[in-house]
TORGUVEX-908086 format. One record per atom (N, C-alpha, C): y, z, x; residue in one letter. Coordinates in steps of 0.001 Angstrom, whole numbers, padded with zeros to 6 digits, always signed. Layout:
TORGUVEX-908086
YZXa;...
end
This chain:
TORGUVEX-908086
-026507-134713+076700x;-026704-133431+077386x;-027912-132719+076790x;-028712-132263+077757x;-030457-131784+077215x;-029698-130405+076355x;-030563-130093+075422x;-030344-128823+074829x;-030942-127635+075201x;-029722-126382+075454x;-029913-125194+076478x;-031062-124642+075700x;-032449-124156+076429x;-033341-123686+075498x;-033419-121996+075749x;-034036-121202+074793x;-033381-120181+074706x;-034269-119065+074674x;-034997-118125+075748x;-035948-117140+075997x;-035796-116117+075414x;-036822-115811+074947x;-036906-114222+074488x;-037827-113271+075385x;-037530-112151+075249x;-038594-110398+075625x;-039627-110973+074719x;-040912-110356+074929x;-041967-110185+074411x;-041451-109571+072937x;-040772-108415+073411x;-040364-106987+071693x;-039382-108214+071094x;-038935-109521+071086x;-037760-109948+070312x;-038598-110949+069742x;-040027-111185+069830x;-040821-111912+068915x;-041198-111259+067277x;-041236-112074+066635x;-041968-111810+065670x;-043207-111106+065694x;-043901-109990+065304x;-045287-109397+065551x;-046333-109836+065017x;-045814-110808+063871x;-046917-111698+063331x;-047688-113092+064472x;-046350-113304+064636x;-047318-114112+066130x;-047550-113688+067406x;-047547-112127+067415x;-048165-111848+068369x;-049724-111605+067881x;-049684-111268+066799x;-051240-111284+065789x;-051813-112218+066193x;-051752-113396+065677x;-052221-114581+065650x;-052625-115065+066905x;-051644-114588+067944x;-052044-115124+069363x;-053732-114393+069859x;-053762-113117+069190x;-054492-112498+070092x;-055797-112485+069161x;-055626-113180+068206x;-056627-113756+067095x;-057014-114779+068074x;-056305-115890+068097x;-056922-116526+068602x;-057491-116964+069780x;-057454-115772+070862x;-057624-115406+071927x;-058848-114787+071845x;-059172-113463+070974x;-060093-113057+070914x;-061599-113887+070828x;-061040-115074+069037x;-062211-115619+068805x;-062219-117210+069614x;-061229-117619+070477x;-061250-118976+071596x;-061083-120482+070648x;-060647-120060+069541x;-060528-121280+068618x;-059252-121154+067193x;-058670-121835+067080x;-057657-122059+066059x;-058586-121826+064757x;-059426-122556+064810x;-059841-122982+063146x;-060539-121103+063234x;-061199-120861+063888x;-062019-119423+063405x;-061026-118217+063634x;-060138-118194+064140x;-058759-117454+063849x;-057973-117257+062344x;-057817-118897+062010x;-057391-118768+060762x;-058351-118594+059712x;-060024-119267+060143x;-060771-118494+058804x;-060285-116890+058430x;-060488-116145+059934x;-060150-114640+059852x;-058847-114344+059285x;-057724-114615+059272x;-056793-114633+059271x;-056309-114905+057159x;-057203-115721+056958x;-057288-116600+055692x;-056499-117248+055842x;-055823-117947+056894x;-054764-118962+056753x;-054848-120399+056736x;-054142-121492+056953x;-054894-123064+056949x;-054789-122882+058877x;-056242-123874+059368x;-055121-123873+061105x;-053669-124564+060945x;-053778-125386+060611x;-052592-125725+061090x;-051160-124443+061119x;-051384-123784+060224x;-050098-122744+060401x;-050278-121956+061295x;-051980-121609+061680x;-052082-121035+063045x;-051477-121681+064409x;-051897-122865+064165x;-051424-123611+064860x;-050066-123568+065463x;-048884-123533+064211x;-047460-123634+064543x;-047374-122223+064721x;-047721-121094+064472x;-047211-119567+065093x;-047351-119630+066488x;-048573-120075+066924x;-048991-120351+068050x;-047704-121367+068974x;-047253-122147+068567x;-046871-123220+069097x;-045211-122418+069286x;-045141-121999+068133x;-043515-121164+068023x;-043349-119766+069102x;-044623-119151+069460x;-044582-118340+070482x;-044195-118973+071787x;-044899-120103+072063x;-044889-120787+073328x;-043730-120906+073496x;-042738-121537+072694x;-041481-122154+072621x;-040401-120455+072755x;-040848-119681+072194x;-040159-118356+072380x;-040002-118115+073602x;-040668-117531+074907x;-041057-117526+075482x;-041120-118297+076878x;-040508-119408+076101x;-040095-120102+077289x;-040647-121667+077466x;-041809-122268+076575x;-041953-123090+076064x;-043307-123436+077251x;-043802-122533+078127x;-045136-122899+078742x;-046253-122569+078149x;-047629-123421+078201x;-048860-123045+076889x;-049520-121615+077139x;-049444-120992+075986x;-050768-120391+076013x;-051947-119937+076265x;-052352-121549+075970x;-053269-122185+075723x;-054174-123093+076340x;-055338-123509+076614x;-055269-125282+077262x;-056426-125242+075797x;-055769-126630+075111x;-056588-127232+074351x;-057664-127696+074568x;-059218-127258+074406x;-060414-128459+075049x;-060745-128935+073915x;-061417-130009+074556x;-062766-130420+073143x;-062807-129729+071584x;-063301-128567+072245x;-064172-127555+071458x;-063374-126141+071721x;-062231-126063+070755x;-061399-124865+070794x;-061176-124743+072256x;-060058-123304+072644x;-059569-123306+073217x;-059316-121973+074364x;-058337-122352+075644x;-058878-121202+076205x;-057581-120908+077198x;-057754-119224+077388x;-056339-118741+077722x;-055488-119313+079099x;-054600-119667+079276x;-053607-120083+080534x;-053947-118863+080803x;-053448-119010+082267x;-052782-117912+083311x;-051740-117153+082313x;-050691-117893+081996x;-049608-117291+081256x;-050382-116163+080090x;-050834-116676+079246x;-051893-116270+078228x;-052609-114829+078443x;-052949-115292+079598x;-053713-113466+080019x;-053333-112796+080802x;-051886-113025+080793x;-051314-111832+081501x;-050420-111680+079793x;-050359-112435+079144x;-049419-111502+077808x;-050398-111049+077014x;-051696-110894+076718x;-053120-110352+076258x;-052171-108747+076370x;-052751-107976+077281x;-052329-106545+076953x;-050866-106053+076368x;-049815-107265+077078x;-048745-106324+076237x;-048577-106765+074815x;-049225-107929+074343x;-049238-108225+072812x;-049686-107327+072254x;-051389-106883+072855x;-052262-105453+072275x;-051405-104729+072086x;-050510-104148+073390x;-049835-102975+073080x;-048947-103021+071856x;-047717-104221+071910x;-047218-104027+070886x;-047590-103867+069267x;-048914-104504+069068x;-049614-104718+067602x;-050031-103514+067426x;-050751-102501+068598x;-050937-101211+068346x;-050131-100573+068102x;-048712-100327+068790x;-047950-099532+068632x;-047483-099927+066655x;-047328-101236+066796x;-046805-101361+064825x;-047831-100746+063871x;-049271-101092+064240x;-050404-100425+063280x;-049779-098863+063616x;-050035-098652+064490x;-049843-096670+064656x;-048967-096161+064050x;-047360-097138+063719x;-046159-096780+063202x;-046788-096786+061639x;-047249-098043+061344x;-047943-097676+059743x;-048837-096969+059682x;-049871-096449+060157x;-050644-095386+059461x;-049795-094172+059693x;-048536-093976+060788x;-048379-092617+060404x;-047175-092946+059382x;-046393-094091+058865x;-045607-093844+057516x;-046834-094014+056174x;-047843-094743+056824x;-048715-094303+055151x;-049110-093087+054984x;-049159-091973+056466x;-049318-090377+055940x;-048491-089810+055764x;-047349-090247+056052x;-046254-089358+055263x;-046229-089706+053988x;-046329-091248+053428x;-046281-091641+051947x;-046931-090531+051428x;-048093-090326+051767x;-049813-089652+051194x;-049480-088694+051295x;-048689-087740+052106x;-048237-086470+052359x;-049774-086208+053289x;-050252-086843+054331x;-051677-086248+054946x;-051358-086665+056357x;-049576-086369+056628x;-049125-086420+058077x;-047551-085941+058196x;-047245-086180+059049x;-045929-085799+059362x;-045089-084062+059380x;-044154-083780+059149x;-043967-082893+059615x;-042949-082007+058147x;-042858-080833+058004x;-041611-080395+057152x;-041700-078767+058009x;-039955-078995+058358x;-039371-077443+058807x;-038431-077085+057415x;-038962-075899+057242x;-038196-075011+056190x;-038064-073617+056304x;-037156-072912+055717x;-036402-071946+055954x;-036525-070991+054830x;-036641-069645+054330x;-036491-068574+053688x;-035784-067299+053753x;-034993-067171+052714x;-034580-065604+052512x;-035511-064613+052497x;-035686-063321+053451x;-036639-062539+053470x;-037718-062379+052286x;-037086-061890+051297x;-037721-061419+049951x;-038746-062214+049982x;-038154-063758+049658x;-038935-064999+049265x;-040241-064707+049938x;-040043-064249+051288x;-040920-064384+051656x;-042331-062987+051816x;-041443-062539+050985x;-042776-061175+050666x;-043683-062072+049268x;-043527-062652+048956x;-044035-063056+047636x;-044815-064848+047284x;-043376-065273+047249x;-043047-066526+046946x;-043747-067347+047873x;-043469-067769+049060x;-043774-068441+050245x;-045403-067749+050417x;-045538-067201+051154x;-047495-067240+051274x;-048029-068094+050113x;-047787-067591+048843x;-048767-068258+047607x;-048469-069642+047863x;-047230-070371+048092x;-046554-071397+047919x;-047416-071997+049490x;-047392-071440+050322x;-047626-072037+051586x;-049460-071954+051641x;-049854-071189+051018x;-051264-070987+051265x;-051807-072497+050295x;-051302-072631+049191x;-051691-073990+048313x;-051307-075123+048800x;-050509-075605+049611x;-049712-076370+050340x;-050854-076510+051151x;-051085-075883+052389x;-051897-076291+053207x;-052977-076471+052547x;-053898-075728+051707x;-055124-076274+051273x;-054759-077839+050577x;-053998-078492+050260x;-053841-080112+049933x;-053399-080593+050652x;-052580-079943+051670x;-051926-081386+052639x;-052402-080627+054007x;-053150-080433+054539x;-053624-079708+056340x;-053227-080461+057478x;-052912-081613+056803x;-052498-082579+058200x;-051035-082475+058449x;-050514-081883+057221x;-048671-081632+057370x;-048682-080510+058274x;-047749-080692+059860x;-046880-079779+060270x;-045976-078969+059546x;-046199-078086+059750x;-045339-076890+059093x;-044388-076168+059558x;-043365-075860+060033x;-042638-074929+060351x;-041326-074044+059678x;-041877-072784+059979x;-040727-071921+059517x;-039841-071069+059821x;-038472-070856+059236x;-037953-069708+059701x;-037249-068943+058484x;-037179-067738+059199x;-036394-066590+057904x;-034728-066423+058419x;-034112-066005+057200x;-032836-065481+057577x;-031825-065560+056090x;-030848-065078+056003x;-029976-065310+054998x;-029516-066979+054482x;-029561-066719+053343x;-029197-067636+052603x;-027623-068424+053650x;-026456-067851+053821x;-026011-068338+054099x;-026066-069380+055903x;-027037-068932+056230x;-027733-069192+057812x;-028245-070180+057816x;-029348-070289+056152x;-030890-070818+055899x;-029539-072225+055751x;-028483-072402+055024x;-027878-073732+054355x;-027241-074364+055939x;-026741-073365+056782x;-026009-073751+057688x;-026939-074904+058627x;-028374-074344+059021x;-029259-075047+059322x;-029871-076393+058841x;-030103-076248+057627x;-030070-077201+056352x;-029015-078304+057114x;-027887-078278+056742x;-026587-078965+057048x;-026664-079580+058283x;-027094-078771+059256x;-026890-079380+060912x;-028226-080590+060436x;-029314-080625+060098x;-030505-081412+060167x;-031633-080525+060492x;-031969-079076+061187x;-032549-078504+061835x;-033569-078184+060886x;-033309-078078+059421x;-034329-077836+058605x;-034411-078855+057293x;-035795-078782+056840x;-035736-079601+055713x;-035875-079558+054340x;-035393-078111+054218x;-035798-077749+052830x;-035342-076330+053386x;-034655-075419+052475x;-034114-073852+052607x;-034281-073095+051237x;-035143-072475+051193x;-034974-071606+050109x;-034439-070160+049830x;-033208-070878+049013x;-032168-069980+049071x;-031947-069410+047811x;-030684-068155+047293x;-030543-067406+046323x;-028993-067678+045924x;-028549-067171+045029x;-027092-067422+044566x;-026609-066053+045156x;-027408-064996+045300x;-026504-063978+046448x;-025213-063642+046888x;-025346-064560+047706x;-024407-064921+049064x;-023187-065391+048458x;-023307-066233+047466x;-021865-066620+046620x;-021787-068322+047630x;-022712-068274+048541x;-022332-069857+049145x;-022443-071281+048439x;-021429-071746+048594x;-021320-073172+048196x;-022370-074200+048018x;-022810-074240+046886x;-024145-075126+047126x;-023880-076343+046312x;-022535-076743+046478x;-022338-078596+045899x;-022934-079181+046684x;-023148-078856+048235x;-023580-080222+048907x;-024949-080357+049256x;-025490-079550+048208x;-027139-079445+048103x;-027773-079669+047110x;-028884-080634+047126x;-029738-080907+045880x;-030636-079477+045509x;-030476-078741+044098x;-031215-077436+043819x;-032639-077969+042920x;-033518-077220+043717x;-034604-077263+042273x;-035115-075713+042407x;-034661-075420+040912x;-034720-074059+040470x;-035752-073820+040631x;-036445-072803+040921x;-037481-072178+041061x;-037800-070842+040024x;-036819-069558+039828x;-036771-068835+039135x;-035959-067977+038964x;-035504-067192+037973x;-034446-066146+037847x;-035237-064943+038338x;-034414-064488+039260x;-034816-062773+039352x;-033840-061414+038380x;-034984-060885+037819x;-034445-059557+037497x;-034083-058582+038676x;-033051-057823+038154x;-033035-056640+039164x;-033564-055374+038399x;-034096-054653+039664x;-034301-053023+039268x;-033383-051925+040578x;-033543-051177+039813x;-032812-049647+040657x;-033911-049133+041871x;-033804-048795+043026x;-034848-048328+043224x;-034681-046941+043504x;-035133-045802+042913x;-035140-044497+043131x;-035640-043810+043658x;-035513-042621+044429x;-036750-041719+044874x;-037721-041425+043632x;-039014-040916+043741x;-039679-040829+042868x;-039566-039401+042120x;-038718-038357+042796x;-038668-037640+042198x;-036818-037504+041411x;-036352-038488+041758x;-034961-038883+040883x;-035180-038637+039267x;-034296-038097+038939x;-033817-037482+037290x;-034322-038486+036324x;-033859-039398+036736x;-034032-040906+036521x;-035511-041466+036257x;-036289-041550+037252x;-037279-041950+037317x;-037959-041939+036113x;-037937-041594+035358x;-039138-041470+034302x;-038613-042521+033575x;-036968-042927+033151x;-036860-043630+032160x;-037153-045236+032149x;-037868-045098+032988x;-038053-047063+032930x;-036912-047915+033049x;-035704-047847+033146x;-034583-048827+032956x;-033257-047950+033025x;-032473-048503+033374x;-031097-047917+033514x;-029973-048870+033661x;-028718-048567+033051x;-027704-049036+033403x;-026599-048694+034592x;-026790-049481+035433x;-025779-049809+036387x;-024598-048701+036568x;-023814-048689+035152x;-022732-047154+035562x;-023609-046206+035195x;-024708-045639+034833x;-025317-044428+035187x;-025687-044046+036439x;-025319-044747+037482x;-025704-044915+039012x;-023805-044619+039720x;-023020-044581+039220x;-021417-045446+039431x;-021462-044587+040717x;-021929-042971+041118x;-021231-041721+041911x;-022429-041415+042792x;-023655-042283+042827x;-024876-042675+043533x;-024469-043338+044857x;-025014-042728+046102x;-024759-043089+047470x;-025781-044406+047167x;-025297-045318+047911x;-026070-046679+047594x;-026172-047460+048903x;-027366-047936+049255x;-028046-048710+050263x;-028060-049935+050362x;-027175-050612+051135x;-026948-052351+051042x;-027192-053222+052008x;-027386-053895+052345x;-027670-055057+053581x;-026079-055197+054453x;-025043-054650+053412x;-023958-054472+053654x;-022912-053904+053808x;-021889-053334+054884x;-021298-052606+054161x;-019981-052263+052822x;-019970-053972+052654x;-018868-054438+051616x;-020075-054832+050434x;-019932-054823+048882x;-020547-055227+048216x;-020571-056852+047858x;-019172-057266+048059x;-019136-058884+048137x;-020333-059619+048541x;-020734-060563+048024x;-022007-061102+048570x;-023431-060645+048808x;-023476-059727+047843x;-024641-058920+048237x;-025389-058670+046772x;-026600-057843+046451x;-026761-057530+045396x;-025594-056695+044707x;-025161-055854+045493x;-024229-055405+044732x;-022900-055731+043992x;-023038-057097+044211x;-021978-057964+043325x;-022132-057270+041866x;-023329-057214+041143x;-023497-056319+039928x;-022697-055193+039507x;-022624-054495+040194x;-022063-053723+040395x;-020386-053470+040099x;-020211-054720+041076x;-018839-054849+040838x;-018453-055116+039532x;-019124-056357+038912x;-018933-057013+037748x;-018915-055935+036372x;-019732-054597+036880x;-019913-053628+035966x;-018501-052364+035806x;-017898-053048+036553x;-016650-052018+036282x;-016265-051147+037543x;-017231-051270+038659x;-016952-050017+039587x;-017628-050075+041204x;-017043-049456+041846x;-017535-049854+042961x;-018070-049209+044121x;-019463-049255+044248x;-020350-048471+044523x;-020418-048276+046249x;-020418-046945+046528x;-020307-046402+047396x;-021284-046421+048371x;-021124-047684+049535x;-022350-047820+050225x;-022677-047050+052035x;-023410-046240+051197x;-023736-045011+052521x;-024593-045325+053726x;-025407-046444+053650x;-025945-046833+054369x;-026257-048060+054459x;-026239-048503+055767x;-026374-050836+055774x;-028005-050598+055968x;-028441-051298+055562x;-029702-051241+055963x;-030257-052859+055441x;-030869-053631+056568x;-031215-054968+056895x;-032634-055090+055812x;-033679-054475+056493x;-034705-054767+055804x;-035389-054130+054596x;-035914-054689+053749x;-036818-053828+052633x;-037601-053170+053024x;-038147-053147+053831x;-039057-051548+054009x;-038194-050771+054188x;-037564-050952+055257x;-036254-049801+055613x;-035410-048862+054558x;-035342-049876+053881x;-034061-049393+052375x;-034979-048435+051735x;-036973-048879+051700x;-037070-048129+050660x;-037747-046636+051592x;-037912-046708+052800x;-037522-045567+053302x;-036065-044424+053022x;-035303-045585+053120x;-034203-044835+053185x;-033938-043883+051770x;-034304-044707+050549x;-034452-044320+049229x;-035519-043153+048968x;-036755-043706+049825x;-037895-042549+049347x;-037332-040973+050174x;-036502-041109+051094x;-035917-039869+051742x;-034908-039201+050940x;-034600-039790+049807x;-033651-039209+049112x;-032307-039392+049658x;-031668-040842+050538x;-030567-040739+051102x;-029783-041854+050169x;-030439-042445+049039x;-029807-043211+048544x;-030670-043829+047512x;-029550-044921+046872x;-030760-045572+045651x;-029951-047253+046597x;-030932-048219+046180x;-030684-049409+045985x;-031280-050575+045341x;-030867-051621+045479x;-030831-052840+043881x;-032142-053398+045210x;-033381-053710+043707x;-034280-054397+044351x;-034673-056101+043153x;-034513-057307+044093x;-034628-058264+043065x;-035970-058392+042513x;-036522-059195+041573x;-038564-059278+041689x;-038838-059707+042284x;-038366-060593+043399x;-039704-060958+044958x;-039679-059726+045445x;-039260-058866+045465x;-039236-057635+046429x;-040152-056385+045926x;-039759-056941+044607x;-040190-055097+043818x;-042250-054865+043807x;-042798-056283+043870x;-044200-055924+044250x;-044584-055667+045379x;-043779-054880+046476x;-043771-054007+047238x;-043436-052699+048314x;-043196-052721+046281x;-042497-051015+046387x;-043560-049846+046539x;-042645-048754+048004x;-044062-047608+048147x;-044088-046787+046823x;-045330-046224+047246x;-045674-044939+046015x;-044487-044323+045881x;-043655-043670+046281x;-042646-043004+046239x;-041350-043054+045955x;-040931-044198+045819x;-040486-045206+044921x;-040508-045387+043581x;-039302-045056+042665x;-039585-045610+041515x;-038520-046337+041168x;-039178-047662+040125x;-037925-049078+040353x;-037497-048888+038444x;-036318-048876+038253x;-035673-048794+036855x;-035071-050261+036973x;-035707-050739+035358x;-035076-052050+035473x;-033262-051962+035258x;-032733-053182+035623x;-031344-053020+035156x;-031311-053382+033932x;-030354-053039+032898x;-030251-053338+031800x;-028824-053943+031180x;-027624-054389+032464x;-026952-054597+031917x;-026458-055873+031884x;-026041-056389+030319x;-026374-057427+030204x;-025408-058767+030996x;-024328-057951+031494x;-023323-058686+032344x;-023735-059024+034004x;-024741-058255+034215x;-025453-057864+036012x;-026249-059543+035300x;-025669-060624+035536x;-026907-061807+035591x;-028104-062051+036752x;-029085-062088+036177x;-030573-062372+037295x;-029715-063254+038772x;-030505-062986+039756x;-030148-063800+040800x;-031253-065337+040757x;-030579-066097+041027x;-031003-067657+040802x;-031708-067901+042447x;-033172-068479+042214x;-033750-068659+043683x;-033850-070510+043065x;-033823-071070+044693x;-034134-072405+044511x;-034059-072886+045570x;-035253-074245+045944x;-035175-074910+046956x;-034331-076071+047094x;-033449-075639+048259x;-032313-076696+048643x;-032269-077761+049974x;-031964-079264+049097x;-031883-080011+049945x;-030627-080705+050486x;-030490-081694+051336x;-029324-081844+051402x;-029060-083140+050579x;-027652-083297+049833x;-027697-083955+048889x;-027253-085647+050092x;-027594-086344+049365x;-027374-088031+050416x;-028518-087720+051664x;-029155-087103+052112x;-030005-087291+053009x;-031229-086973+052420x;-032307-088005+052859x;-033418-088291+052279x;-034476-087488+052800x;-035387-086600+051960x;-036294-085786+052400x;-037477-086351+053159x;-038416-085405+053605x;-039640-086254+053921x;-040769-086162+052639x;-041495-086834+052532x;-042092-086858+051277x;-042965-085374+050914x;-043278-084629+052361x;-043849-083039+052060x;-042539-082428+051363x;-041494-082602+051198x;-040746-081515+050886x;-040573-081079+048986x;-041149-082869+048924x;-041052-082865+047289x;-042884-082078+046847x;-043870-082218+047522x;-045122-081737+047598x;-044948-079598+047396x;-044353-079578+048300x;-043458-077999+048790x;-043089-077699+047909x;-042166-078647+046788x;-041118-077861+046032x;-042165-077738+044847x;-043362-078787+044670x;-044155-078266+043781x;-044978-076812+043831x;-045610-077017+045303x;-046171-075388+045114x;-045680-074344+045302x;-044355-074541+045510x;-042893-073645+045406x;-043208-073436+043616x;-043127-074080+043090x;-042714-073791+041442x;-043847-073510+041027x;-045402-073605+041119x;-046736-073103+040804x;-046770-071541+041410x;-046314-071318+042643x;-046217-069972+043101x;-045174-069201+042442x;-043987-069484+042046x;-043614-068945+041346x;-043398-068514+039909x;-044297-069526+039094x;-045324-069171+037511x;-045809-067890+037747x;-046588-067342+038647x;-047204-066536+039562x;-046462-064975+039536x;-045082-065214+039935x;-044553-063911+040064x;-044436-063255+038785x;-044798-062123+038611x;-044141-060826+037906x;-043460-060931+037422x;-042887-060371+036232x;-041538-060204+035969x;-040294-061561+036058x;-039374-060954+036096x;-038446-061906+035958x;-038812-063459+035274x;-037613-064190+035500x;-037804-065719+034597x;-037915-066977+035399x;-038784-068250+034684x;-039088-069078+035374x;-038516-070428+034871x;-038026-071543+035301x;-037379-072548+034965x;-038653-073467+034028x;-038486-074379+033141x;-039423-075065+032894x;-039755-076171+033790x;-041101-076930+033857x;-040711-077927+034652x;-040203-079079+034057x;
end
């Protein structure tokens, strides 16, 4: 009984002999294929011979004299071989620019503050070394920035210990400790002394992102014995320090924030030694593999933040 012989698609070949075919198509001869090639002919030969047989086992080829020249069959598979060899080169130069970091794409995410400070310096050095990386960003709370993170939607979140959210299932690279300060009207009692403790504030109308202190800066607060009376929610940092420079309140400002505090404004550091700095760091997801910009990122993430003011910086 003859043996059932067995066809393939063009895409279920090997791409090496689709190379070779169109080597030796181009230059009309085995032997000057494999000079190019650096191979012996004869192995040109059998890639050649192993396509035919793929395929369905009709030539190529017609052997003359003096090298050789394309079948019918032959030049009608000319363009879709091209296509496929192009499409594999195109797939490697764009994974050798992601290797290189001088392609591909990184979406990442920030807590406001971060981004009064941290992020421009971090993003402005970034693009001057990598310009060919897509960039995209978005802002929002820490607990939003991880949720996104998690779905796949982002690739990197730089987030704060704040929020109190769960960050086992995220790879951290510290970036820096923030100090806190008070922020006062400028003509507050206060103001002059440079620093203050936390219960010298205890009976102070206080300005929060929230109206519960849980999860907020004002966790400090709590930890300090008492629990501070929040008169007004207020979302953004300009807002708050409106709200403060009006004399309607004081509130906790971390150091991404405090280098842009108005004139009218005055910031008292905290001094107490139980209120611990808030922890910033870029988070990945732990078991899923970054793109190679994100490890590039987390460097000028940590050069931009050498950079900040005040507060403390991780070693590298």
């Amino acid at each position: 009984m003859a043996a059932m012989r067995v066809r393939h698609d063009v895409a279920d070949v090997p791409s090496v002999w689709l190379r070779v075919f169109l080597e030796v198509a181009r230059h009309g001869s085995f032997t000057v294929a494999a000079r190019g090639l650096g191979w012996t002919q004869s192995a040109v030969s059998r890639q050649v011979a192993a396509l035919e047989a793929a395929l369905g086992g009709g030539p190529l080829f017609d052997r003359l004299p003096r090298g050789v020249r394309l079948t019918e069959a032959g030049r009608v598979l000319v363009p879709y071989a091209e296509t496929v060899v192009e499409a594999l080169h195109g797939a490697g130069r764009e994974l050798a620019e992601l290797r290189e970091v001088a392609g591909g794409r990184l979406r990442f995410g920030a807590f406001p503050s971060a981004d009064a400070a941290l992020v421009p310096q971090a993003l402005a050095a970034f693009r001057e070394r990598h310009p060919g990386v897509r960039l995209s960003r978005e802002e929002g709370l820490t607990p939003r920035l991880l949720d996104r993170l998690s779905a796949g939607h982002l690739d990197l979140a730089i987030v704060s210990t704040t929020s109190g959210a769960a960050l086992d299932a995220y790879r951290l690279h510290h970036l820096l400790d923030e100090a806190l300060y008070v922020a006062v009207p400028a003509a507050h009692p206060l103001a002059g002394s440079g620093a203050v403790r936390l219960g010298q504030l205890a009976d102070a109308d206080w300005i929060s992102g929230g109206s519960r202190p849980e999860g907020t800066l004002l966790d400090a607060a709590l930890r300090q014995g008492f629990r501070p009376r929040v008169a007004h929610v207020v979302a953004e940092w300009t807002a708050k320090q409106g709200y403060v420079a009006a004399g309607l309140g004081v509130t906790l400002v971390p150091t991404l924030a405090a280098g842009a505090v108005r004139p009218d404004v005055a910031l008292l550091a905290v001094l107490d030694e139980d209120a611990p700095a808030r922890a910033v760091y870029a988070a990945t997801v732990r078991g899923r593999t970054p793109p190679p910009a994100a490890d590039a990122f987390v460097a000028a993430l940590r050069q931009a933040a050498a950079l900040v003011p005040h507060g403390t910086h991780p070693m590298a």
